[in-house]
C-alpha positions in Angstrom: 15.5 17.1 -15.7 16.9 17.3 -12.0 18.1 20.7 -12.6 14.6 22.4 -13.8 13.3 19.7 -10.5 15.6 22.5 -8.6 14.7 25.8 -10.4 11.1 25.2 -9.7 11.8 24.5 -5.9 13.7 27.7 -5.6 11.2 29.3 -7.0 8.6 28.2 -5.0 10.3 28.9 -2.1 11.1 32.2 -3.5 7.6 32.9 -3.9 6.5 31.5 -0.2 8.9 33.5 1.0 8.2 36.4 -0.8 4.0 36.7 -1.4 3.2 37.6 2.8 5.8 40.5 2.7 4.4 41.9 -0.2 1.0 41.6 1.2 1.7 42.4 4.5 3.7 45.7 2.9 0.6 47.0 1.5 -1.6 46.6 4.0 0.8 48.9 5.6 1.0 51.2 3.2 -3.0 51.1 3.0 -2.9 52.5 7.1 -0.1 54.7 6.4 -2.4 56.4 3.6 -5.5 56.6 5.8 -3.3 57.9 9.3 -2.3 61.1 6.9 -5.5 61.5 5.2 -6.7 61.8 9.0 -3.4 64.2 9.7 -4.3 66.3 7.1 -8.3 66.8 7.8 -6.9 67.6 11.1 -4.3 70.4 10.1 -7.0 71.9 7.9 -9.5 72.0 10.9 -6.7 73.8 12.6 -5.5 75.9 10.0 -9.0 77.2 9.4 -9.8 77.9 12.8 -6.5 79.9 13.1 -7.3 81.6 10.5 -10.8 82.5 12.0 -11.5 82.1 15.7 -14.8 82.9 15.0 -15.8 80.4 12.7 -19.4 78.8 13.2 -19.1 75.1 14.6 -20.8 73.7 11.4 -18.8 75.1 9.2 -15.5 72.8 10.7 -17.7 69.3 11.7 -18.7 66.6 9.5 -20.0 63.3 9.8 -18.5 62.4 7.1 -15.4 63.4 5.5 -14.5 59.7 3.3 -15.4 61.9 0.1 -12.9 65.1 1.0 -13.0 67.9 3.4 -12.3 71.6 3.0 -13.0 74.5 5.1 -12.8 78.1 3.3 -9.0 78.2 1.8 -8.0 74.6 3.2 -8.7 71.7 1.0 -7.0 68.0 3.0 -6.8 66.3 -0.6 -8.8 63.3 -1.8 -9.4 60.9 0.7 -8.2 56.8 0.4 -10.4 54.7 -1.4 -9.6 52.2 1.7 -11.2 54.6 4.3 -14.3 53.1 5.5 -15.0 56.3 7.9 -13.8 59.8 8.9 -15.6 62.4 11.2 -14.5 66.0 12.6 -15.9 67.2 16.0 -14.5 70.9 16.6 -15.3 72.1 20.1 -15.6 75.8 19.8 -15.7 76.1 23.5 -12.1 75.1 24.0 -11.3 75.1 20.3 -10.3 71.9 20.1 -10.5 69.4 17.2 -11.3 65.9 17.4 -10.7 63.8 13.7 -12.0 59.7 14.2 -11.0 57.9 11.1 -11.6 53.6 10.2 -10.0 52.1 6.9 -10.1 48.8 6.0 -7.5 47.8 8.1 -7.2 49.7 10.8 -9.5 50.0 14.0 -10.7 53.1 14.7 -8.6 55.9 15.7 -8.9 59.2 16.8 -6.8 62.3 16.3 -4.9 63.5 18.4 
């Protein structure tokens, strides 16, 4: 009886132990996720632009970019289900490209 007293204990101290890592690890992974989503909406902004100097402003900026983003050949893959927001400004002035992302667990952030 003492001895399954100890087995429970050490497994309950196991699990304390163990449960906020595990959480804590996929909140991580949740922002890691959501910064390359962000990366990769930004390398396709880039990529397209390179590709066309000329391309009209609307065709590169979107409010809204949570559901995927693609400009001519470039597709940036299906976005996190945790991303909350995601927006592209291109500057055709300078041609410059501004990503702002939020996720569920991250503030928002803006690229680069």
């Amino acid at each position: 009886m003492i001895e399954l007293l100890i087995v429970i204990a050490i497994i309950g101290i196991l699990a304390a132990v163990l449960i906020p890592n595990l959480l804590n690890a996929r909140r991580t992974a949740q922002v890691r996720a959501e910064q390359a989503y962000a990366q990769n909406v930004y390398k396709v902004a880039n990529a397209a632009i390179a590709e066309d100097p000329d391309i009209a402003e609307a065709d590169v900026d979107t409010n809204d970019c949570t559901g995927g983003y693609s400009v001519g050949n470039y597709d940036a893959g299906k976005a996190p289900a945790t991303l909350t927001k995601c927006e592209v400004d291109y500057d055709p002035t300078t041609q410059t490209v501004t990503v702002t992302y939020q996720g569920a667990t991250t503030n928002e952030t803006t690229i680069p």
